[in-house]
C-alpha positions as CSV (number, residue, x, y, z in Angstrom):
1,X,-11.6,20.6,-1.4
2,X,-11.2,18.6,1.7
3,X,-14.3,18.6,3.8
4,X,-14.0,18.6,7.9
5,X,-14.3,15.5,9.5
6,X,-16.6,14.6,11.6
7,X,-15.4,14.8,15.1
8,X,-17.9,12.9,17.0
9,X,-16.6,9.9,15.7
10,X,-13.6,7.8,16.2
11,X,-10.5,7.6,13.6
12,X,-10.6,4.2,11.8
13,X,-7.6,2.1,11.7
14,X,-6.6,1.6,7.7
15,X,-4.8,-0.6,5.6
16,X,-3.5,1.5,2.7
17,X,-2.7,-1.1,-0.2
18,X,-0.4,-0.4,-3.1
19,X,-2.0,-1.5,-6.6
20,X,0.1,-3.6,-9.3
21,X,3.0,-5.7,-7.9
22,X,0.8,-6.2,-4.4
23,X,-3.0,-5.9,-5.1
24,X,-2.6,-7.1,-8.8
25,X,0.1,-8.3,-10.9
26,X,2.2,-6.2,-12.0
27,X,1.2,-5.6,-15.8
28,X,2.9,-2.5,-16.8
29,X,0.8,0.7,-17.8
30,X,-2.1,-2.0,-17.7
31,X,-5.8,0.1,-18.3
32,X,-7.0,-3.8,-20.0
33,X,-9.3,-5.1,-17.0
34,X,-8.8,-8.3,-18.6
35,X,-5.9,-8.3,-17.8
36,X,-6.4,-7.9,-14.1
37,X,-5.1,-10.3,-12.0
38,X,-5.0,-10.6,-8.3
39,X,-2.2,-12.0,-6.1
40,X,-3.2,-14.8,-4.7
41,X,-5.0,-14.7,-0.9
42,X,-5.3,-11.1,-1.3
43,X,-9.0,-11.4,-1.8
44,X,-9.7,-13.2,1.1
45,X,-7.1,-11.5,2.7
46,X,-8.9,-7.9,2.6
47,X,-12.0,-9.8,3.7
48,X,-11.0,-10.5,7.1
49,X,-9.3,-7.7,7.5
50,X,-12.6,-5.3,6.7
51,X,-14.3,-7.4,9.1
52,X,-11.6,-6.8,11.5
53,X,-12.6,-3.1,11.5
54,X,-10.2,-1.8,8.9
55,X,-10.9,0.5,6.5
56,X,-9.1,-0.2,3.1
57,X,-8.1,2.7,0.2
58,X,-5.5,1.9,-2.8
59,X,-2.5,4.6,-3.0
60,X,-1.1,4.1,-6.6
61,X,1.3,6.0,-8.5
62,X,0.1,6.0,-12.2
63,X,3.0,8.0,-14.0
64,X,1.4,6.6,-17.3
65,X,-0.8,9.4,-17.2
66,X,1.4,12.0,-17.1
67,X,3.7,10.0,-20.0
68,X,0.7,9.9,-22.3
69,X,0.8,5.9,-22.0
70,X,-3.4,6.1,-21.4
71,X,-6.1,8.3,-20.3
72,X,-7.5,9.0,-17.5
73,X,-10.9,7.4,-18.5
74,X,-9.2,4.1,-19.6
75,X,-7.5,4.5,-15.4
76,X,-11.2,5.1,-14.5
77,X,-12.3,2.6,-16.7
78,X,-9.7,-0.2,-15.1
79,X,-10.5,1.3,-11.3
80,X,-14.3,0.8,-11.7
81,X,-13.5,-2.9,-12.9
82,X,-11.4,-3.3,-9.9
83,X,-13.7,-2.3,-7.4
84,X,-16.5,-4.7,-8.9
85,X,-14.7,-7.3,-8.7
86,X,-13.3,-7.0,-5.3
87,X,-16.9,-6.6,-4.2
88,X,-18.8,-9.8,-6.6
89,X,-15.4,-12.4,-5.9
90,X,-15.0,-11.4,-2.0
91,X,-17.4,-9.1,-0.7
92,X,-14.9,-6.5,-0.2
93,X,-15.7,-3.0,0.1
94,X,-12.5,-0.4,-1.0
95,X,-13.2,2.7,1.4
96,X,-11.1,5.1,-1.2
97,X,-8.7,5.2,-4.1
98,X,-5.9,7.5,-4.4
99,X,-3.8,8.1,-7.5
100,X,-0.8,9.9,-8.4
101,X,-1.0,11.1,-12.1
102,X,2.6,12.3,-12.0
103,X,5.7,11.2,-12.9
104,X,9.1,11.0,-11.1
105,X,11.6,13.8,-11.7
106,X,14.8,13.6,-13.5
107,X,16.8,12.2,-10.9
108,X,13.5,9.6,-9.8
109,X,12.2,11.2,-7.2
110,X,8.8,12.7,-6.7
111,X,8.0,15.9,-8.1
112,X,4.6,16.6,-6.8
113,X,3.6,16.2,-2.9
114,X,1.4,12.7,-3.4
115,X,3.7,10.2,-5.4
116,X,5.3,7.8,-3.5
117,X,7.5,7.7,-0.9
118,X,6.0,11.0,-0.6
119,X,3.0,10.7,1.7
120,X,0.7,13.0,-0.1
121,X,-2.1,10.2,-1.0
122,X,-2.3,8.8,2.7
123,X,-3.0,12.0,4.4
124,X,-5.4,13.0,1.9
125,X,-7.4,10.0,2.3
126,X,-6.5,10.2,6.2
127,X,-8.5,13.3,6.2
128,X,-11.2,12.6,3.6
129,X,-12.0,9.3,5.7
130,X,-11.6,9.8,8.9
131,X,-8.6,7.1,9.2
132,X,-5.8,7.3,12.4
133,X,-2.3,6.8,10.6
134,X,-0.6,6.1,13.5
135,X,-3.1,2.4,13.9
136,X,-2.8,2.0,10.2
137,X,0.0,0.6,7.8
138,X,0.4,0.7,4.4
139,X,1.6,-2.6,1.9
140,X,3.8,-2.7,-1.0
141,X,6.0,-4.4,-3.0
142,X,8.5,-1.3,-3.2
143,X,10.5,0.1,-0.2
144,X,9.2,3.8,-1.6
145,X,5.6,2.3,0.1
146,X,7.2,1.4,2.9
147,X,8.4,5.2,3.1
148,X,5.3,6.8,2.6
149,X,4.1,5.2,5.3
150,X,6.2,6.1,7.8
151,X,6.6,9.7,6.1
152,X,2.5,9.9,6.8
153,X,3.0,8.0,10.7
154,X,2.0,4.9,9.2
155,X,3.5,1.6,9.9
156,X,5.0,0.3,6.5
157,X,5.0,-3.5,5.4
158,X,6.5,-4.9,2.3
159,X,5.2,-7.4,0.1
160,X,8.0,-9.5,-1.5
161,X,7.0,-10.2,-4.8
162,X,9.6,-8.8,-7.2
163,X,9.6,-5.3,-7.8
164,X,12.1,-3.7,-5.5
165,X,14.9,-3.7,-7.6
166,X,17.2,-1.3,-6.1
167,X,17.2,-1.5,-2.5
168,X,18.2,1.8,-1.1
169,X,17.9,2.0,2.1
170,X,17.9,4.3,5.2
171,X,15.7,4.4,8.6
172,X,12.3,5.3,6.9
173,X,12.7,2.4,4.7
174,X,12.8,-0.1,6.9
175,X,10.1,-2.1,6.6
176,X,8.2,-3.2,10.2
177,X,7.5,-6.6,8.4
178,X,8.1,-8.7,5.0
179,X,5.5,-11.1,3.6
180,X,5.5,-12.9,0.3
181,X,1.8,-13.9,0.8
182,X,-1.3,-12.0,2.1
183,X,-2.4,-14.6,4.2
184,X,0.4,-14.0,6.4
185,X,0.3,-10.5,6.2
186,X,-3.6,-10.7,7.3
187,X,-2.8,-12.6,10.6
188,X,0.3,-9.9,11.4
189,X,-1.9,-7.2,10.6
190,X,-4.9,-8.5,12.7
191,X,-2.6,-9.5,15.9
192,X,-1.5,-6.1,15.7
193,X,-4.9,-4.5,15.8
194,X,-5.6,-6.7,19.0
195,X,-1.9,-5.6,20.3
196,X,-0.4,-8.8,19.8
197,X,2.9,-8.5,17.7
198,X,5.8,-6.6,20.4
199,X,7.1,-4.8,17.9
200,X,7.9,-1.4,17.5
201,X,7.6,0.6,14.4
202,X,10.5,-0.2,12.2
203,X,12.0,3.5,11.9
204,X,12.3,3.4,15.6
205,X,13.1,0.5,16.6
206,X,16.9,0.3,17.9
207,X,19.3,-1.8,16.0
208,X,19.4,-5.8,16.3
209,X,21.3,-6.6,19.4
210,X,21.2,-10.4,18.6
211,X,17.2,-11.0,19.9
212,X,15.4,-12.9,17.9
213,X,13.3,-10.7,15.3
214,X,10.1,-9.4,15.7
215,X,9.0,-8.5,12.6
216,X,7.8,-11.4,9.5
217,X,10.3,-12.0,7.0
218,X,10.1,-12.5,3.4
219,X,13.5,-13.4,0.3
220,X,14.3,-10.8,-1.2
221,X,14.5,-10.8,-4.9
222,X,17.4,-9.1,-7.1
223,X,15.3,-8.7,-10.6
224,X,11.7,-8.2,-12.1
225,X,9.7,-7.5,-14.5
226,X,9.7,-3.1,-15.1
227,X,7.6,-1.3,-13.4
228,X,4.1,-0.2,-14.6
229,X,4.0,3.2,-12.2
């Protein structure tokens, strides 16, 4: 059960970060925290932005659950490893983890209210935390982050490292900015926080009109390894 929040203090501002393919490599169905690796900068990254004022929670879909691929004390097993680690390599202090236990649909598309795009996970930690989603964003390497984002009045960015592999795209997919490293994604993330960026959110922003762009950049990539979630 959700419990109020407290009103006498102000919402945080929150970076919501996606799990394997932006957090971690992506190691499909991975519950081996040997196996764990992190991108690199993101470590640091997180730093500065926690001491920015941000409050940090993973949203991760984890349809391996629900496909009997591991349990959800070998997931628990994996988060707690995570979290230790974030905290004895950086200092870094994750304010919440949300998962999605369920898979997609027949047709790939969510079938519960939580997996992404759906933005089920980031409201529920909105409200468990105390976080403002319209001064927060969420990052991931799939354009269904960058949806549940904006679907919870987030600003969505998109890490380029491989796993969007089919590009479907409409308004709430458009991604306010691309990064294929987190130390670039820190600095956009920390000028917008002090109001420095221009740039409107992505989904209503009108179309290019041949000005230069406003939001970072990143290759996109046309193949990667499967998907773990």
């Amino acid at each position: 059960m959700l419990m109020p929040q407290d009103v006498t203090r102000p919402l945080r501002p929150c970076l919501f970060i996606d799990k394997d393919g932006t957090l971690v490599h992506n190691v499909p169905y991975n519950v081996d925290p040997a196996l764990l690796r992190f991108m690199p900068g993101a470590g640091a990254a997180l730093a500065r932005l926690q001491r920015a004022g941000l409050a940090l929670v993973i949203v991760t879909n984890q349809s391996g659950l629900a496909r009997g691929f591991f349990t959800r004390a070998q997931f628990d097993a994996l988060q707690q490893a995570l979290l230790q680690r974030l905290q004895q390599e950086f200092g870094v202090r994750i304010d919440g983890v949300e998962m999605c236990p369920h898979g997609p649909d027949d047709e790939g598309r969510p079938a519960c209210p939580c997996r992404k795009p759906a933005p089920g996970m980031l409201i529920r930690a909105a409200q468990q935390h105390g976080l403002d989603l319209a001064r927060s964003w969420i990052v991931g390497d799939t354009l269904d982050d960058v949806e549940a984002g904006h679907r919870a009045g987030a600003g969505g960015l998109f890490f380029n490292s491989g796993g969007e592999t089919v590009w479907r795209r409409s308004p709430l997919r458009n991604a306010d900015a691309s990064f294929s490293n987190w130390t670039a994604l820190a600095d956009y993330v920390e000028k917008a926080l002090a109001g420095n960026t221009g740039c409107p959110p992505a989904w209503i922003r009108p179309p290019a009109t041949g000005d230069a762009p406003c939001s970072n950049t990143g290759t996109a990539r046309s193949s990667a390894s499967p998907r773990a979630s």
